[in-house]
C-alpha positions as CSV (number, residue, x, y, z in Angstrom):
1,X,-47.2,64.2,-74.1
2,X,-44.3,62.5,-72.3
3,X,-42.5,66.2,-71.8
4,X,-45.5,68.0,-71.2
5,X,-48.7,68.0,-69.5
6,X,-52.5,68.8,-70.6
7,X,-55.4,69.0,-68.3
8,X,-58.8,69.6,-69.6
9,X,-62.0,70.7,-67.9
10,X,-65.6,70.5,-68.8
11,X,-67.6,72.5,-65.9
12,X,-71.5,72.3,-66.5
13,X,-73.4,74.8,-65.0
14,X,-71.1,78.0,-65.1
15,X,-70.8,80.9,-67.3
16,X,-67.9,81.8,-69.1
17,X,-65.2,82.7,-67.0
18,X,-61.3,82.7,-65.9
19,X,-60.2,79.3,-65.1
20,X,-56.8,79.5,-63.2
21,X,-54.3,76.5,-62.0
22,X,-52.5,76.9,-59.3
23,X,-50.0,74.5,-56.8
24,X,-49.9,74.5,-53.3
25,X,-46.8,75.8,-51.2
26,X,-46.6,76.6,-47.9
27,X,-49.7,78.8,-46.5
28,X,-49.8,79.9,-50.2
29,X,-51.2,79.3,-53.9
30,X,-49.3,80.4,-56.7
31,X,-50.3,80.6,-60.2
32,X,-49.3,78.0,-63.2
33,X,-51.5,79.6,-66.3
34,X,-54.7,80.2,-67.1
35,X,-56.7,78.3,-69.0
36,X,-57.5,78.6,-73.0
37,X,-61.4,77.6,-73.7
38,X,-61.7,75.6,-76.7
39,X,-64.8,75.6,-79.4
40,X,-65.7,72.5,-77.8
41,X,-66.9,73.7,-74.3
42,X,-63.6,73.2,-72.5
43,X,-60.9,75.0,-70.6
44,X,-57.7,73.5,-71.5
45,X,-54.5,73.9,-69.3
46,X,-51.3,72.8,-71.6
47,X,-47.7,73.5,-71.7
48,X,-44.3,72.0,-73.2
49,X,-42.9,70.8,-69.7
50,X,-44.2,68.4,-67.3
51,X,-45.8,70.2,-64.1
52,X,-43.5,69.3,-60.8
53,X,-45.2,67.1,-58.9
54,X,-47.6,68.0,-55.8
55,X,-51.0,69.5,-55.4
56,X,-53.2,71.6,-57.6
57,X,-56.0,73.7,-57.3
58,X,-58.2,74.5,-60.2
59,X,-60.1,77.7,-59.5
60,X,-63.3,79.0,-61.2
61,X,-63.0,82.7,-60.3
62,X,-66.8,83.0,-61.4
63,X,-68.2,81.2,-59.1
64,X,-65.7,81.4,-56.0
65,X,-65.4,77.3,-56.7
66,X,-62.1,75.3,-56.3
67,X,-60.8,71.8,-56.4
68,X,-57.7,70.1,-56.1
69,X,-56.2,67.7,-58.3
70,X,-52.7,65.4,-57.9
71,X,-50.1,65.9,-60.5
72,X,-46.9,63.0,-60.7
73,X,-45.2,61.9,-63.7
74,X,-47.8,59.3,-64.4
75,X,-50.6,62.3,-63.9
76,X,-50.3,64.8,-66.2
77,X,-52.9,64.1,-69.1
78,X,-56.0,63.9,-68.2
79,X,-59.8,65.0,-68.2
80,X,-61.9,66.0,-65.4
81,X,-65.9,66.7,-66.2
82,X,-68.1,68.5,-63.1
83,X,-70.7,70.6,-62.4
84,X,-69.5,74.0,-61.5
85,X,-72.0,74.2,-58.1
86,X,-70.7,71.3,-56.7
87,X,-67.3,69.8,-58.4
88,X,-66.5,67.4,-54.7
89,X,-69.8,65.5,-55.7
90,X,-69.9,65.4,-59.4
91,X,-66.3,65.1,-60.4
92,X,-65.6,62.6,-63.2
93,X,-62.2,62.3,-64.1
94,X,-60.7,60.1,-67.3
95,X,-57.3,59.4,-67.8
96,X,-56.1,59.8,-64.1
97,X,-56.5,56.6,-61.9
98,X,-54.9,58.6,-59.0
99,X,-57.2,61.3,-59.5
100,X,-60.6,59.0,-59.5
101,X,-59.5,57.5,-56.4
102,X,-58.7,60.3,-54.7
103,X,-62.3,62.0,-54.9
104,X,-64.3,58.7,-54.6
105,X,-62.1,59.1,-51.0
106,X,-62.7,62.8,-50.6
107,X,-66.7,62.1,-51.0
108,X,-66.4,59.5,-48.7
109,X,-64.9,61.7,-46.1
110,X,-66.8,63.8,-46.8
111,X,-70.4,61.8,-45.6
112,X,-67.9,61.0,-42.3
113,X,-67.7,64.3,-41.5
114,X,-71.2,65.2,-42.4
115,X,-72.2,62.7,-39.8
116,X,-69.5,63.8,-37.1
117,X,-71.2,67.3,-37.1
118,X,-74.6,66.1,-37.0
119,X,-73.1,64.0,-33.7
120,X,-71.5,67.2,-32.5
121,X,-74.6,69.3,-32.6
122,X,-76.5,66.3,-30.8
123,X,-74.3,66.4,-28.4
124,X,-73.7,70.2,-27.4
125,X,-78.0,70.4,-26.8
126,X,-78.2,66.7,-24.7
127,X,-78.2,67.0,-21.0
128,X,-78.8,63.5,-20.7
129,X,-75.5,62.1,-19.4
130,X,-76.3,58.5,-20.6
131,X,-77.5,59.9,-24.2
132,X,-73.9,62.0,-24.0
133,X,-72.0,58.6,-23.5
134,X,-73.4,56.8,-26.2
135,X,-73.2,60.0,-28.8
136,X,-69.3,59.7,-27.6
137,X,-69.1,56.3,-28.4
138,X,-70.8,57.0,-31.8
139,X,-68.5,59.5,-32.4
140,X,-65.0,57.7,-31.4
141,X,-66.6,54.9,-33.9
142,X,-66.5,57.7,-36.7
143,X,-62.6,58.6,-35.3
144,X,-61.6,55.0,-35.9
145,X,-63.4,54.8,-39.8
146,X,-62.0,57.9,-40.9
147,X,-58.5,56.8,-39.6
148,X,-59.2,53.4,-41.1
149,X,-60.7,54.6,-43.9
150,X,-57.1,56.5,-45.3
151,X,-54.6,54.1,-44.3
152,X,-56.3,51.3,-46.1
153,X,-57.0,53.9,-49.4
154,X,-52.8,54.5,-48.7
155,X,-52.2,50.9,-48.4
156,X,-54.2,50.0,-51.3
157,X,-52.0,52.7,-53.4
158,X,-48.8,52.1,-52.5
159,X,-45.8,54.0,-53.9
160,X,-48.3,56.5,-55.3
161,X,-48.2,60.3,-54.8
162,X,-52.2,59.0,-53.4
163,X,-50.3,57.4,-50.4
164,X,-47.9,59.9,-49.9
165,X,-50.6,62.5,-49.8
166,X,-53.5,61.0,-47.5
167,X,-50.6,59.6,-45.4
168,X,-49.5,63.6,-45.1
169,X,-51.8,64.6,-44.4
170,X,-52.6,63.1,-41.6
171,X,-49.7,62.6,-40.1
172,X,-49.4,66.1,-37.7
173,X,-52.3,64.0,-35.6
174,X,-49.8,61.8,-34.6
175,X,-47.9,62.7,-31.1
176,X,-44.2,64.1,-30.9
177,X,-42.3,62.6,-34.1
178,X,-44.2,59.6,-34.8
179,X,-46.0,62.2,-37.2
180,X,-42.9,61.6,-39.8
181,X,-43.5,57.7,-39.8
182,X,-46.2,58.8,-42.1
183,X,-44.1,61.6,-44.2
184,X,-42.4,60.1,-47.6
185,X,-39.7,62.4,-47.7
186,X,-38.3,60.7,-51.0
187,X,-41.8,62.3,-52.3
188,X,-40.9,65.8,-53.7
189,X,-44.5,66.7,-54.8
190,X,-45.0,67.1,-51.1
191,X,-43.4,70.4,-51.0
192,X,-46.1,71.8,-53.4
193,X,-49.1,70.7,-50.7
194,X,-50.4,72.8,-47.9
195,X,-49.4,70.0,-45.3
196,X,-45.5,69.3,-45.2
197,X,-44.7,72.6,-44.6
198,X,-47.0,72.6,-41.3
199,X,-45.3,68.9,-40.3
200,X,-42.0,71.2,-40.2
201,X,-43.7,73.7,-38.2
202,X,-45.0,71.0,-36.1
203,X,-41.8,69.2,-35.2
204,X,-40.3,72.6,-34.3
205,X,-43.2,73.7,-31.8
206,X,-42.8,70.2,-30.3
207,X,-39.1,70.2,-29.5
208,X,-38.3,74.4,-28.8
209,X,-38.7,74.1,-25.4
210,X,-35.9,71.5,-25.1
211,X,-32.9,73.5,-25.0
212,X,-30.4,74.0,-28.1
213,X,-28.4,71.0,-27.5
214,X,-31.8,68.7,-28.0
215,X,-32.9,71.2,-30.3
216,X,-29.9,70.5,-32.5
217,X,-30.1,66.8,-32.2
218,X,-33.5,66.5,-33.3
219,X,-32.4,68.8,-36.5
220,X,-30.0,66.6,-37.7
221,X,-32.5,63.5,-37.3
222,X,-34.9,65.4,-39.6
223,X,-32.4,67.0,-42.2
224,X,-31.3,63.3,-42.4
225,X,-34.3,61.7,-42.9
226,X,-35.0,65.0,-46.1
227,X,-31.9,63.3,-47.7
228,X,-33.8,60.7,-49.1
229,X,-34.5,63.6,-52.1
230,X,-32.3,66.5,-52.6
231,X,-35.4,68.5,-53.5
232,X,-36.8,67.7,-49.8
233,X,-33.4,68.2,-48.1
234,X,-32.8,71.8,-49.8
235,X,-35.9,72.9,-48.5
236,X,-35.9,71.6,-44.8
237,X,-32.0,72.6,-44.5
238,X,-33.5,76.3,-45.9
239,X,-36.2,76.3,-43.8
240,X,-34.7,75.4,-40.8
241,X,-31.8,77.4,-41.0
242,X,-34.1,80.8,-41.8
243,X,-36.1,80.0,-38.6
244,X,-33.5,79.6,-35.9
245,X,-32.1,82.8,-37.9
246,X,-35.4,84.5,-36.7
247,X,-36.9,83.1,-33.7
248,X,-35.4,84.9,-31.3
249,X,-35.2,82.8,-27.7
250,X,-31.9,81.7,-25.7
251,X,-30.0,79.6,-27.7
252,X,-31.2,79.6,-30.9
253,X,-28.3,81.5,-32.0
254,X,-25.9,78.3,-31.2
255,X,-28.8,76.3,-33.6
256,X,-28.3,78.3,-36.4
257,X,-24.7,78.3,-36.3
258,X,-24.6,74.5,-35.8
259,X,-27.0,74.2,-39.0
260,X,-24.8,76.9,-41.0
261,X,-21.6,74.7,-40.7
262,X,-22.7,71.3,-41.0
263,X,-25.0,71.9,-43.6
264,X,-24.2,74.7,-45.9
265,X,-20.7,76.2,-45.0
266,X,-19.6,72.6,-45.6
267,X,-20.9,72.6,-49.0
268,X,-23.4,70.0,-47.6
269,X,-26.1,71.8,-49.9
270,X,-25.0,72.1,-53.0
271,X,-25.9,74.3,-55.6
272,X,-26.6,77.9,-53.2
273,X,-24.5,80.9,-54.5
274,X,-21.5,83.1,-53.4
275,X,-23.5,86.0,-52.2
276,X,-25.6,83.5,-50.0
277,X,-23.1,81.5,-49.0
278,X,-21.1,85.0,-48.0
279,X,-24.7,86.1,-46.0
280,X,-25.0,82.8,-44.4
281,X,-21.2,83.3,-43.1
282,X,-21.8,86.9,-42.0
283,X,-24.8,85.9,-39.8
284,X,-23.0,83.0,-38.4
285,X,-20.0,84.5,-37.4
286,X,-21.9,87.5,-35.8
287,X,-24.3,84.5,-33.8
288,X,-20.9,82.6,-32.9
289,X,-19.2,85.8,-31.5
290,X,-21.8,85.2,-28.3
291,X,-21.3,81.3,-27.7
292,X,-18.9,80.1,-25.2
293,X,-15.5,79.3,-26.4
294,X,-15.4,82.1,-29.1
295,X,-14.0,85.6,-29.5
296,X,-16.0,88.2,-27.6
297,X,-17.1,91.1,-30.7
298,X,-15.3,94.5,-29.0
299,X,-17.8,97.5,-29.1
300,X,-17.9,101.4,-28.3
301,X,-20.8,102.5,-26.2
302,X,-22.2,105.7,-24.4
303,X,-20.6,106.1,-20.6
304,X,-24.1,106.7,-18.7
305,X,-22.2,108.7,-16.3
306,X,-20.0,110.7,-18.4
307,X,-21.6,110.6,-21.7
308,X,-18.0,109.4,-23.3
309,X,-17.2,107.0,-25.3
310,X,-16.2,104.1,-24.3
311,X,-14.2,100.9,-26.1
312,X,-14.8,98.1,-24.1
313,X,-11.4,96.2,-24.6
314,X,-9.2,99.1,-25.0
315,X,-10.9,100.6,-21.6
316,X,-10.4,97.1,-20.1
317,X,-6.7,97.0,-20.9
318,X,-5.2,93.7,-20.0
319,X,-8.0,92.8,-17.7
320,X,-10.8,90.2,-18.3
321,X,-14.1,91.6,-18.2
322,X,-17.5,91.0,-16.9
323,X,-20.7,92.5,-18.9
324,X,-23.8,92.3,-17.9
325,X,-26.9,93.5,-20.0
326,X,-30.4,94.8,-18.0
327,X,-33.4,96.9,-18.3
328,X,-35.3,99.3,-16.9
329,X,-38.1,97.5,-14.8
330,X,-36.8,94.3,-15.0
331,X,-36.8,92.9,-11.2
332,X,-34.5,90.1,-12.0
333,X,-31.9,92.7,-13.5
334,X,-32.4,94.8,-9.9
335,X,-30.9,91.2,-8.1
336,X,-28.2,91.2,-10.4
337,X,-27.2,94.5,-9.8
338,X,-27.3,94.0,-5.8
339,X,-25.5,91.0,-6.2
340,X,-22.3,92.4,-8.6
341,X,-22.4,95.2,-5.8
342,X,-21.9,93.1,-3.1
343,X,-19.3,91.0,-4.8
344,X,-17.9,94.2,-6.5
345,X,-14.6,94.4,-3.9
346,X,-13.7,90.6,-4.7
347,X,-14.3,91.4,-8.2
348,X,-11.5,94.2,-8.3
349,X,-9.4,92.5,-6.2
350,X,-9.4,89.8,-8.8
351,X,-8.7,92.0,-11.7
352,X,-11.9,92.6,-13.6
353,X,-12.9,95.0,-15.5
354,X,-16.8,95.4,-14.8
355,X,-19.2,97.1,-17.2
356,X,-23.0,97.2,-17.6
357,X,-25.4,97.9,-20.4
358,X,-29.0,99.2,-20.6
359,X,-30.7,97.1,-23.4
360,X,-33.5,99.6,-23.6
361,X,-34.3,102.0,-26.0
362,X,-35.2,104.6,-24.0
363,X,-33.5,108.2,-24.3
364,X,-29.7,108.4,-22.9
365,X,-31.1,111.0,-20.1
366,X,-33.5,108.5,-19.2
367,X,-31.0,105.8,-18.9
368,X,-28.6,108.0,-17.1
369,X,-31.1,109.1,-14.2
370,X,-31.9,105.2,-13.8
371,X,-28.1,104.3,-13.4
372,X,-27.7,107.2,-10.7
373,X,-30.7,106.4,-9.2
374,X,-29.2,102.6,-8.9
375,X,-25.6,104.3,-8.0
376,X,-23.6,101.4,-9.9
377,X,-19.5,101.7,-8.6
378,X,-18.6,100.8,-11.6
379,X,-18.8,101.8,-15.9
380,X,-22.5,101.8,-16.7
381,X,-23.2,102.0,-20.7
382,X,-25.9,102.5,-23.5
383,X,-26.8,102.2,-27.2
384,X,-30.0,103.3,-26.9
385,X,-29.6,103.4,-31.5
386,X,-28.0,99.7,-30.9
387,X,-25.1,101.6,-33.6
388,X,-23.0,98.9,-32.1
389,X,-25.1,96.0,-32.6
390,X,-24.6,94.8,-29.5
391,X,-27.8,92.8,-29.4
392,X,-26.8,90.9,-32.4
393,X,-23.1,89.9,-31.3
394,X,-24.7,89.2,-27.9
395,X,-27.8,87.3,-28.8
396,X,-29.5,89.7,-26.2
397,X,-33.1,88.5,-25.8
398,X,-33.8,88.4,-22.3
399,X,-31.9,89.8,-19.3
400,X,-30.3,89.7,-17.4
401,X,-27.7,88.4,-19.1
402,X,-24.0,88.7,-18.1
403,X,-20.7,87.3,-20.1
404,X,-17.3,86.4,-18.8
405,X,-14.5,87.5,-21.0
406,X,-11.0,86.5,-20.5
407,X,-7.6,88.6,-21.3
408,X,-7.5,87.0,-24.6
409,X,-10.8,88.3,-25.4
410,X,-12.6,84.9,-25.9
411,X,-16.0,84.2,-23.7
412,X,-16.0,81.5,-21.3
413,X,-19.2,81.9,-19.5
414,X,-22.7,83.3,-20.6
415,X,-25.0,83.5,-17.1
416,X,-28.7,84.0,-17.7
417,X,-30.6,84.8,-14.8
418,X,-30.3,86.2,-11.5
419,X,-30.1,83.2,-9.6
420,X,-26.9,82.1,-12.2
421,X,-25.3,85.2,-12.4
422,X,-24.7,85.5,-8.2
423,X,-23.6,82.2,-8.2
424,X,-21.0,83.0,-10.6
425,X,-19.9,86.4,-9.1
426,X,-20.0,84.4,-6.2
427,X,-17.2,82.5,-7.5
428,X,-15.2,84.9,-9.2
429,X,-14.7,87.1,-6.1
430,X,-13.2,84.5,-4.3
């Protein structure tokens, strides 16, 4: 059985049924086989090739049961015997030391959690404030056994996918990264689990607030700490990079492209394809075109005012440019506005080509009766079909938003913000 696995199940108290083995991944369950019954009473799960490591679910679809199971190397032949009404409470398993630990600890938990309810219910009908305390204290008592009660069932297993699972999952109730003191990331099996995936998610809700450059520090500290298994760091990498390609928020663009080159335009991770590599590249040049320091992306757009069409560097000439991006109803975008009027003359003394672009998509005679309603001096344009993609090349997510373009067509400022932006017009009309 050393290249293969079999898993048998005796399950008392059910009819005949479909008995299906699935693994863990993400938010998800995904099928391995379905079991073959046997004459003697069992269902029997059995294949040439050992099962990845991780966590299984063996599901009774009878009866709407479910259990999981822990599958290593050293766990792949073995027999599990339970009554189909309750498996938690009447699991006996042979063969599988891992696997007879692990529900002698899931029953214990299981009485500590029983008690913690019976200690919540007290406590939500006591008025008593004294009886409140002391049904506090109780429960903080319960707190402390629980979190005693798996790191001394990790520490007794060590350098067992046990450990690496109870120490898992529990390790999101730690604050900020502490969490990943308790994450074996040389452990593949952990992928198939429902718990690493939400330590990810975890470590990314904890840090997006802190700005891309901080945001791209702590990326690299946890892409490092995946390389301890290839498996692990081809997934975080992935994941990572497929979420700053989505989440849409100022400066996530600059994340992405700083995970793209370090990590899989540099052939850090091995093994990916042309055509991904070639989709990877698109999307990061297309996210770089809007960081500082970069060629600006040239675009044609609709002239509010004239309803021509208008290329924004051939317009421009030799002149560098300012373009600014609003919306209708957006107050903020109303301030920028006054203020590029007010600094408009200092503007076009200095040479600049001035344009503005409605990021809604609202009808072109909509957008047009706003921009003469605002009377804007100078080239006022829309996309209301976004045919130029201007969102994309200009990582457009909030506005106001204005860009600095010199004559060689390269961006050296992005301004977010009203208060930015007249600081910077401020500046530039001098």
């Amino acid at each position: 059985m050393a290249q293969g696995y079999e898993l048998k199940l005796r399950a008392t108290d059910a009819p005949p049924q479909k008995v299906r083995l699935a693994y863990y991944y993400e938010e998800k369950q995904y099928l391995v086989t379905d079991s073959a019954p046997t004459d003697k009473g069992y269902y029997v799960f059995k294949g040439n090739q050992q099962l990845p490591a991780g966590i299984y679910s063996i599901i009774l679809d009878g009866s709407g049961q479910y259990f999981d199971l822990l599958i290593d190397g050293n766990n792949q032949n073995f027999v599990m015997r339970c009554s189909a009404n309750d498996p938690q409470k009447t699991m006996k398993i042979t063969g599988s030391d891992v696997n007879a630990k692990f529900y002698d600890y899931q029953r214990r938990m299981t009485e500590l959690v029983r008690q913690q309810r019976e200690l919540d219910t007290a406590k939500k009908y006591e008025k008593d404030s004294a009886k409140i305390e002391q049904l506090d204290l109780k429960l903080s008592k319960i707190d402390r056994q629980y979190e005693q009660a798996w790191q001394n069932e990790a520490a007794a297993n060590p350098n067992t996918i046990l450990a690496d699972v109870l120490n898992g999952l529990n390790a999101t109730n730690y604050p900020g990264d502490s969490m990943f003191h308790y994450i074996n990331f040389a452990q593949p099996g952990l992928l198939r689990s429902p718990f690493f995936y939400k330590s990810i998610r975890a470590h990314i809700a904890r840090h997006i607030e802190d700005g891309a450059h901080e945001i791209m520090r702590q990326t690299d500290r946890i892409i490092a700490m995946s390389k301890a298994n290839f498996e692990v760091y081809r997934y975080v990498s992935f994941y990572l990079l497929s979420f700053y390609r989505t989440f849409y928020k100022l400066g996530m663009n600059e994340v992405f492209v700083h995970i793209a080159d370090n990590y899989f335009l540099s052939d850090t991770v091995k093994t990916i394809n042309d055509e991904t590599r070639k989709m990877i590249e698109e999307q990061r040049n297309i996210y770089r075109s809007a960081m500082i320091g970069y060629d600006a992306h040239n675009f044609s757009a609709r002239h509010t005012g004239t309803n021509d069409t208008i290329n924004i560097f051939d317009y421009a000439g030799n002149k560098p440019i300012l373009l600014m991006f609003w919306a209708n109803g957006c107050g903020h975008c109303d301030s920028a506005e006054n203020a590029i009027k007010y600094y408009y003359s200092g503007l076009l003394r200095n040479g600049y080509q001035v344009y503005t672009l409605c990021n809604d998509d609202f009808s072109y005679e909509s957008i047009k009766a706003n921009s003469e309603r605002k009377n804007f001096p100078w080239i006022d344009l829309c996309d209301t079909k976004n045919m130029s993609r201007f969102r994309e090349y200009y990582y457009v997510v909030s506005t106001p938003i204005m860009y600095v373009i010199d004559e060689k067509r390269r961006i050296v400022a992005k301004l977010v913000g009203e208060d930015r932006i007249s600081q910077a017009l401020q500046q530039l009309s001098l």
